[in-house]
C-alpha positions in Angstrom: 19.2 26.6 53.9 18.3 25.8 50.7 18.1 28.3 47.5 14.5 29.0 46.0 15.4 30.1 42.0 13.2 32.2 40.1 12.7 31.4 36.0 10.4 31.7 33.2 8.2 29.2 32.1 10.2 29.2 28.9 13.5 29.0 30.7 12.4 26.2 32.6 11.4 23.8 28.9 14.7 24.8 27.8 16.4 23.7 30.6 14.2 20.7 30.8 15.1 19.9 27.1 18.7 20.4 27.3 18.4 17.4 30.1 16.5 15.4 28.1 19.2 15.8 25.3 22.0 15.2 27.7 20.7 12.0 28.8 19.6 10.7 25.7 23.0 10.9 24.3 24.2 9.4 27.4 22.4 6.0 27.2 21.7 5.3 23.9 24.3 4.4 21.7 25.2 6.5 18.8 22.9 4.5 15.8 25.5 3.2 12.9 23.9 3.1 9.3 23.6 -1.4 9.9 21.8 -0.2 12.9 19.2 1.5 11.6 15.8 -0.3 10.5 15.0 -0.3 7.0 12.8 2.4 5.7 9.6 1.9 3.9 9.9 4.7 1.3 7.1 6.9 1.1 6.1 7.7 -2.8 4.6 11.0 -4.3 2.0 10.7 -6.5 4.0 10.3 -9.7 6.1 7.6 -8.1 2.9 6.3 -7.5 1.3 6.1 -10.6 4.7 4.6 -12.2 5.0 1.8 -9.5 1.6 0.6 -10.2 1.1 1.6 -13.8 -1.9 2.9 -13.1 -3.3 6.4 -14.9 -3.1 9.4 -12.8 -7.2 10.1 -12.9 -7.3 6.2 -11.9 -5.2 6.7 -8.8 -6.9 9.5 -7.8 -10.1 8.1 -8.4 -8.9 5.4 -6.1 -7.9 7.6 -3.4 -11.4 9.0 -3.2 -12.7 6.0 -3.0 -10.9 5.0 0.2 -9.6 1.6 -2.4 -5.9 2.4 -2.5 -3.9 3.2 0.9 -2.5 7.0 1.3 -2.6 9.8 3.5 -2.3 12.8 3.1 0.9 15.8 3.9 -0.8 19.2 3.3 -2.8 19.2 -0.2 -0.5 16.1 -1.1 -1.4 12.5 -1.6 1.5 10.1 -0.1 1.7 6.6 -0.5 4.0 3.9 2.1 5.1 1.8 -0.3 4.8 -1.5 2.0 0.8 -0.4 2.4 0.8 -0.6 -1.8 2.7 -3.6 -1.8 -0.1 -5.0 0.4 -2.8 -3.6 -1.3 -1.4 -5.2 -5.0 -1.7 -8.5 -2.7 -4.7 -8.2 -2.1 -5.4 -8.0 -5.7 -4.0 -11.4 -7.0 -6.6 -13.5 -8.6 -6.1 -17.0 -8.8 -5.3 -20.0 -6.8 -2.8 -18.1 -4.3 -4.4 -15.2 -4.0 -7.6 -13.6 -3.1 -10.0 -11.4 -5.2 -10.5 -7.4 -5.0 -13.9 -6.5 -5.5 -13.2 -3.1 -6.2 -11.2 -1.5 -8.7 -9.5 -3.1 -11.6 -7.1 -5.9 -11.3 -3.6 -4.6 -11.5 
């Protein structure tokens, strides 16, 4: 005859977790720091400013604007350093590069 068990709801997602854990650790192989993707560093709004030499009121004025690429953690402005990369790409003016029409040229 089989058992019926009584538990919490809570209970139960802990056990559940605990599972999960067990068999995570199980089959995935513990990640060495050359395994590991590279990061794209996420910048405050000082780093900001300083990687693109751009005035703080500029950036900002930017960001309210919906020109430059950020999001936002809280009351804080973030910027993926990749997305600025891009967006500084799409800046270039010349023969290898397209035009802006917003914003200055950086």
């Amino acid at each position: 005859m089989k058992s019926i068990i009584l538990t919490t709801r809570e209970e139960l997602e802990e056990i559940l977790v605990e599972v999960l854990r067990h068999s995570k650790d199980e089959s995935a192989p513990t990640p060495t720091p050359s395994d590991k993707p590279h990061e794209d560093p996420i910048l405050s709004m000082a780093e900001a400013v300083a990687y693109l030499k751009l005035s703080k009121n500029t950036l900002y004025g930017y960001t309210s604007q919906g020109i430059v690429p950020h999001f936002k953690q809280g009351k804080r402005l973030l910027f993926r350093k990749s997305q600025l990369d891009l967006w500084l790409s799409g800046k270039q003016r010349g023969p290898q590069g397209g035009t802006h029409d917003k914003g200055e040229a950086v």
